[in-house]
Structure formats: structure tokens, C-alpha cells
C-alpha positions as CSV (number, residue, x, y, z in Angstrom):
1,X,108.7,169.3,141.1
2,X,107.8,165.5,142.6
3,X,111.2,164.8,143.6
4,X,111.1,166.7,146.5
5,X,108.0,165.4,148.0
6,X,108.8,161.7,147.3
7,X,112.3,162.2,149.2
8,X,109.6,163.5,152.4
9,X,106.8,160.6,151.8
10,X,108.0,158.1,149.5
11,X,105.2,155.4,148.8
12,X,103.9,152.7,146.0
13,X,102.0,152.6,143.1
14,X,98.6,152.1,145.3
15,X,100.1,155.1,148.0
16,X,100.8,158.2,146.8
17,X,101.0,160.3,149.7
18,X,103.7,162.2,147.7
19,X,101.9,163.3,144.9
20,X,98.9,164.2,147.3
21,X,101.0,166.6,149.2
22,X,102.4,168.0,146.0
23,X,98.8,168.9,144.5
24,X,98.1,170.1,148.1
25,X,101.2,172.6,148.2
26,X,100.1,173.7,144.8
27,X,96.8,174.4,145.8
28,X,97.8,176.7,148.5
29,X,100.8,177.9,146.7
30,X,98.2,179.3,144.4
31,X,96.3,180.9,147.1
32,X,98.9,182.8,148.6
33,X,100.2,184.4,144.8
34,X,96.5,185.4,144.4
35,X,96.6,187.2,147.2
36,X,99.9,188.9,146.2
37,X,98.4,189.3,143.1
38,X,95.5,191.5,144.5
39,X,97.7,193.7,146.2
40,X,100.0,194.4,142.9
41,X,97.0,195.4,140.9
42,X,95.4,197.2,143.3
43,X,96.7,199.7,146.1
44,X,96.1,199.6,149.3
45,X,92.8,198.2,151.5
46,X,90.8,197.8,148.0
47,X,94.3,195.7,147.0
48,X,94.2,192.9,150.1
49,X,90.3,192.5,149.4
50,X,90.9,192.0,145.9
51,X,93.9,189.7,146.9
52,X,91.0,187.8,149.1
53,X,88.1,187.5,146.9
54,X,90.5,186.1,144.6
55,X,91.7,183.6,146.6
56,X,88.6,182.6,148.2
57,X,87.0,182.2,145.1
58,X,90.0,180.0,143.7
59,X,89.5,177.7,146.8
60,X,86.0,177.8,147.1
61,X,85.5,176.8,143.4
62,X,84.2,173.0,143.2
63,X,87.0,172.2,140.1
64,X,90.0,173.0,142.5
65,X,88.6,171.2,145.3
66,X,88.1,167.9,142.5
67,X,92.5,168.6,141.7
68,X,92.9,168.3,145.0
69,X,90.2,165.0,145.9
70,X,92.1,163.1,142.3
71,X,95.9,164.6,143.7
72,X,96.8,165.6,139.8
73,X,98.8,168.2,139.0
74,X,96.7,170.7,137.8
75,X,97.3,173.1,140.1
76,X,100.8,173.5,139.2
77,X,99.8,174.7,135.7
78,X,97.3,176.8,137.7
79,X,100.3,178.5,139.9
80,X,102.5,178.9,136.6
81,X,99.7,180.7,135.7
82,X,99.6,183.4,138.0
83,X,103.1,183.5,138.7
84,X,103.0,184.7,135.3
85,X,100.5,187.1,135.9
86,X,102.7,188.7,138.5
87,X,105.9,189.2,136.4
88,X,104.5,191.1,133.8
89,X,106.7,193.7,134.0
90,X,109.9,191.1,134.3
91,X,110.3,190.7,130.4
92,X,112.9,187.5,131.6
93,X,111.1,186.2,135.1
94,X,107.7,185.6,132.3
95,X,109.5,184.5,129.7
96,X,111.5,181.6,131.9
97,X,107.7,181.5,133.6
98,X,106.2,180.1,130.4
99,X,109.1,178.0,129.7
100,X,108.9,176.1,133.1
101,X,104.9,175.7,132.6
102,X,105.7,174.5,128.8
103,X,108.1,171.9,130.1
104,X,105.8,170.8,133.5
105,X,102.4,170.5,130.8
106,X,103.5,171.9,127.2
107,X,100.1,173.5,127.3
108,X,101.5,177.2,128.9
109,X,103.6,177.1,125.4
110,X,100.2,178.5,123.9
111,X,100.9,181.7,125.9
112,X,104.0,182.7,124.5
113,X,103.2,185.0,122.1
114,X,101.1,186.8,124.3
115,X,103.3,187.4,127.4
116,X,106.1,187.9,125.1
117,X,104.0,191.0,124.2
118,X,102.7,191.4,127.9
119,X,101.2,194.8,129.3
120,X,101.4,195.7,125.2
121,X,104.2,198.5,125.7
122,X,106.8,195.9,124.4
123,X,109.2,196.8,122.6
124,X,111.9,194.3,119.6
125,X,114.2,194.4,122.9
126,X,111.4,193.5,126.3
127,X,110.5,190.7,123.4
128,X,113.7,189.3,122.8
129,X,114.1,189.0,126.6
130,X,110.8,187.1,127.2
131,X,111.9,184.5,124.3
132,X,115.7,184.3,126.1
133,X,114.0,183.6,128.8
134,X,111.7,180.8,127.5
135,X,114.1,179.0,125.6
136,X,116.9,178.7,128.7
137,X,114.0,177.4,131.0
138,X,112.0,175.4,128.7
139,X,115.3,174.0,127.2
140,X,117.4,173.3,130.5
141,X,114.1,171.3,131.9
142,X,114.0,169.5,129.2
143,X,117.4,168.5,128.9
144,X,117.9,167.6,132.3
145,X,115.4,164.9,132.4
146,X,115.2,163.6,128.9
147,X,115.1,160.0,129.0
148,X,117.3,157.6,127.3
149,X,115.4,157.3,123.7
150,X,115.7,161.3,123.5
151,X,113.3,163.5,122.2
152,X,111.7,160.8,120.8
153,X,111.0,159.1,123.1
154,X,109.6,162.1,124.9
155,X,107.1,162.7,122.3
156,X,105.9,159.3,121.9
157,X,105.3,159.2,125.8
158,X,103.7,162.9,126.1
159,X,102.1,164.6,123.3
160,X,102.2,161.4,121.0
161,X,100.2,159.2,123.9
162,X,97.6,162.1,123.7
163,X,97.1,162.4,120.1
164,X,96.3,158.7,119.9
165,X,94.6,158.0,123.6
166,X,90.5,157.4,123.6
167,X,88.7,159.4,125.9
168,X,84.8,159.1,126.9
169,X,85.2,163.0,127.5
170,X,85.7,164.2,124.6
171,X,83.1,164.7,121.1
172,X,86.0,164.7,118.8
173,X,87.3,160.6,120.6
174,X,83.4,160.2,120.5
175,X,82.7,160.8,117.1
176,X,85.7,160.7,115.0
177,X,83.5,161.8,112.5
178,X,84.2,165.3,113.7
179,X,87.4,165.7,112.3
180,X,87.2,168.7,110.1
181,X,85.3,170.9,112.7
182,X,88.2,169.6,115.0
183,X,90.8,170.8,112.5
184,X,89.1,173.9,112.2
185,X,88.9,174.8,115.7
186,X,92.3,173.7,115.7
187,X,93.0,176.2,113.3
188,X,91.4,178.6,114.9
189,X,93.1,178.3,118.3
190,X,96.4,178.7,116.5
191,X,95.6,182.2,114.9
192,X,94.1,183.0,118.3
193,X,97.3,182.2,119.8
194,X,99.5,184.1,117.7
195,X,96.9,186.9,117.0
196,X,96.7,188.6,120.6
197,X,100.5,189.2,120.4
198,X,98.8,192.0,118.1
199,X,95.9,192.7,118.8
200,X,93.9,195.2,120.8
201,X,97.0,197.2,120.6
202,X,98.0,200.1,122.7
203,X,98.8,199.0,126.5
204,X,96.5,196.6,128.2
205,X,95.9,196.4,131.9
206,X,96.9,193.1,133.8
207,X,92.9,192.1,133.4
208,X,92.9,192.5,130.1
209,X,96.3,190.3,129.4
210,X,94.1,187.9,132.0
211,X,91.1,187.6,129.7
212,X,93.3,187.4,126.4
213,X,95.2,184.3,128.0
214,X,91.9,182.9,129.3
215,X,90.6,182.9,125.4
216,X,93.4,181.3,124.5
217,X,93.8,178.5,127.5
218,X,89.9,177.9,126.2
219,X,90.5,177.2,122.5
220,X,93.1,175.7,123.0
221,X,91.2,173.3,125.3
222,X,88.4,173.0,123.0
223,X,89.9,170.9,120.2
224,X,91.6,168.5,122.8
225,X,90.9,165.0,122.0
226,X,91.4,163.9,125.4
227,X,89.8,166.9,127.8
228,X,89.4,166.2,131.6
229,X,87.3,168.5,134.2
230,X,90.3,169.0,136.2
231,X,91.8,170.8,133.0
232,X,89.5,173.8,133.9
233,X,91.8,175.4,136.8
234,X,94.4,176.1,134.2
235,X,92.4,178.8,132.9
236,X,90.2,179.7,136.2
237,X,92.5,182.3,137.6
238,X,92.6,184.3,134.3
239,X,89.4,184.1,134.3
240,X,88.8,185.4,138.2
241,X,91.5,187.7,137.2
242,X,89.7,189.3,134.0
243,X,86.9,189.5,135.9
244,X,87.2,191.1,139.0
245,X,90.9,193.5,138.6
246,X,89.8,196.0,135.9
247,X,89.4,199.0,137.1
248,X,86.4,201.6,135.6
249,X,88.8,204.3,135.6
250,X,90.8,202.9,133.4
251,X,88.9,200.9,130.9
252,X,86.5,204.1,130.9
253,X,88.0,207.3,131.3
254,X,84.9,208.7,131.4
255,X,84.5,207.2,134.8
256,X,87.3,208.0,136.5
257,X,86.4,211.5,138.1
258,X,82.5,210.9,137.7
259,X,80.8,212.2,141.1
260,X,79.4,210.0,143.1
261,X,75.8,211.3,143.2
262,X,75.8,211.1,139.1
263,X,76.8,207.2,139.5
264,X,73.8,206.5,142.3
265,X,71.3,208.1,140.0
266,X,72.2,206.0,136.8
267,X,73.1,202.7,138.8
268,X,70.9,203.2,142.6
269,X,70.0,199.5,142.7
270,X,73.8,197.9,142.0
271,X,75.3,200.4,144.5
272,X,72.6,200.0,147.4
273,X,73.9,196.5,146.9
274,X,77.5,196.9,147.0
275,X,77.0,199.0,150.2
């Protein structure tokens, strides 16, 4: 993903006006899919101003602004994200999604079982698909940059640096005392993970798949022994997401061909304010 912004603005160790430019054209990258976004969940005017609010809240927020100010790469995990979110109903384009997240920050990985299962109306078929499509991307990444020592090497400079890294951040690096409530919320994250591929079942509405992938983003987080502020835009999307797209007249029937008059009398405050 660096390659082609160090061929633009190739600098030094103490100049990085690459990787600046990267976590900028993330950042705005991000904006522009959550303004698709709104428009694929909802029709229409109501769709762009969804599409807006989401995007305006995403830049807006102080913890994207930080991604940008430090130039990490957050924001790419944060794009994977709702890329993903789009191509819910392209069993292979979310599949090969999460595989090119799980390669860029191993993190997305957690989602698997969830988008494998996506809008919940998945059949032994849509999920096969979704895994094709994670191994081939997750797999072909991988391979094409795996250094000289192998897979080995790999680990021991990715996820066996962080298992062994201190962090001032962190209560479990803090207090190594911790360790069994950090194994058990460790635990807990992994039957979280696997468990939404399950349950609720029945279909789910894009917000709902949003809030299920924000839980999981957050427990996964919560065991990390070395946890960073910036880390907080991979699951702030979701979170907008879950948020602000479900619509009444779907999570609550009930709602969906209520009068208007009969929703002012029970809620006169909240819609005087809307107006």
C-alpha cells in the first residue's frame, strides 16, 4: 500500500512525507466510502444525508484527526472496514476484503466468522465463497512479500514483537499480575468472535452486522497488551454505522406504518427537536 507513495515522495527515516500522504489518502478514502455507504443503506435524500453525517462525524472525530497528526496507518484498517461494510452482499469481494485487512494488520482476521455469515441469509455455499475469498487474498499478500526467514520470520517481527513488547498503555504490560483476567478476556473475545457467526439468527440489517463487528473489534482490543489511542478508528465506523443506519421500520415492525400524529404524542419533545 506504501509502495506507491514512496515512488511519488520518497524520503528518510526523519522525512516521511510518504507515509503522511498515505494516512492522508486513507483518511479521505474513508470519507468518500462512508458517503457511498449512506446512500446503499438508505434510499434517496434521507440516503446522501446519512452518507454525510457519517462522514462528517468520521472526520470530525478527534481520534482520526490524532491518525492523521502521528501519519500511522490506522486508517487503512478503518477503510478495510467499511469497504467491507459495502460488500455485504458480494460473498467473494468481503471475503478477499477481510483477507487484505488480515494481511495489512492481522487484526480484521477477528471478523471472519462474522462476514462469512454476513446479512445472516448465508447459506454452506455464500460461506464457502467468503472463505475462497479470504484465503486467495490473505494468502497471495502474504506470499508476495514474505521475507527471506519465511513465516518465521514474519511472526517474530509482527505478532511475536507484540506479544513480548512493553507498553505504558496497557493494565495487562502495567501489572503483569493481571494475567488470568487477561486470559479470560482473551477467552472471551475468542467465543465472541466465533459466536456471532450464530447468533441472533434470522437476517440482520447492515447496522446490526455493524454493531456485531464493533463488539468484536472491542474485545478483541481489550486484552491487547500493547493498545494505542489511534487503535480506536478501527472500530469507529461500525460504531457510527450501528448507530445511526437502523431503520425503526425494520428493527420494529410495529413502527413501520405508525401515523405520525400517534408518534408526536408519545415522543413531542424528541421530534420538535428533529424538526
Amino acid at each position: 500500500m506504501y509502495v506507491p507513495f514512496e515512488w511519488l515522495w520518497p524520503g528518510s527515516w526523519n522525512y516521511l512525507p510518504a507515509a503522511r500522504a498515505a494516512t492522508i489518502t486513507f483518511d479521505l478514502l474513508t470519507i468518500g466510502v462512508l458517503i457511498l455507504l449512506g446512500t446503499r443503506l438508505r434510499a434517496g435524500r434521507d440516503g446522501r444525508r446519512l452518507g454525510l453525517l457519517l462522514a462528517w462525524l468520521w472526520a470530525a472525530c478527534p481520534w482520526s484527526l490524532l491518525d492523521i497528526e502521528k501519519s500511522t496507518n490506522d486508517g487503512l484498517v478503518a477503510l478495510i472496514v467499511v469497504l467491507i461494510m459495502l460488500s455485504l452482499s458480494k460473498p467473494v469481494r468481503r471475503g478477499m476484503l477481510v483477507g487484505l485487512g488480515a494481511a495489512a494488520k492481522f487484526f480484521p482476521a477477528s471478523l471472519l466468522p462474522l462476514i462469512a455469515v454476513g446479512p445472516g441469509d448465508a447459506d454452506q455455499q455464500t460461506v464457502r465463497k467468503v472463505l475462497a475469498g479470504f484465503v486467495i487474498a490473505a494468502g497471495a499478500s502474504v506470499a508476495l512479500f514474505l521475507p527471506p526467514g519465511g513465516l518465521t520470520e514474519m511472526w517474530n517481527h509482527t505478532i511475536g514483537f507484540q506479544l513480548t513488547r512493553t507498553d505504558i498503555f496497557s493494565i495487562w504490560a502495567l501489572h503483569p499480575g493481571l494475567a488470568p483476567i487477561k486470559v479470560a478476556v482473551e477467552g472471551f473475545a475468542v467465543i465472541l468472535a466465533v459466536l456471532v457467526a450464530f447468533r441472533p439468527r434470522g437476517v440482520r440489517t447492515p447496522a446490526r452486522v455493524a454493531a456485531l463487528g464493533a463488539a468484536v473489534t472491542i474485545a478483541v482490543q481489550l486484552p491487547a497488551l500493547h493498545w494505542f489511542y489511534l487503535y480506536i478508528v478501527w472500530f469507529l465506523p461500525l460504531v457510527l454505522t450501528a448507530v445511526l443506519a437502523d431503520d425503526p421500520a425494520v428493527t420494529q415492525p410495529e413502527l413501520r406504518d405508525r401515523p405520525a400524529e400517534a408518534e408526536a404524542e408519545e415522543h413531542p419533545t424528541v421530534l420538535a427537536s428533529t424538526a
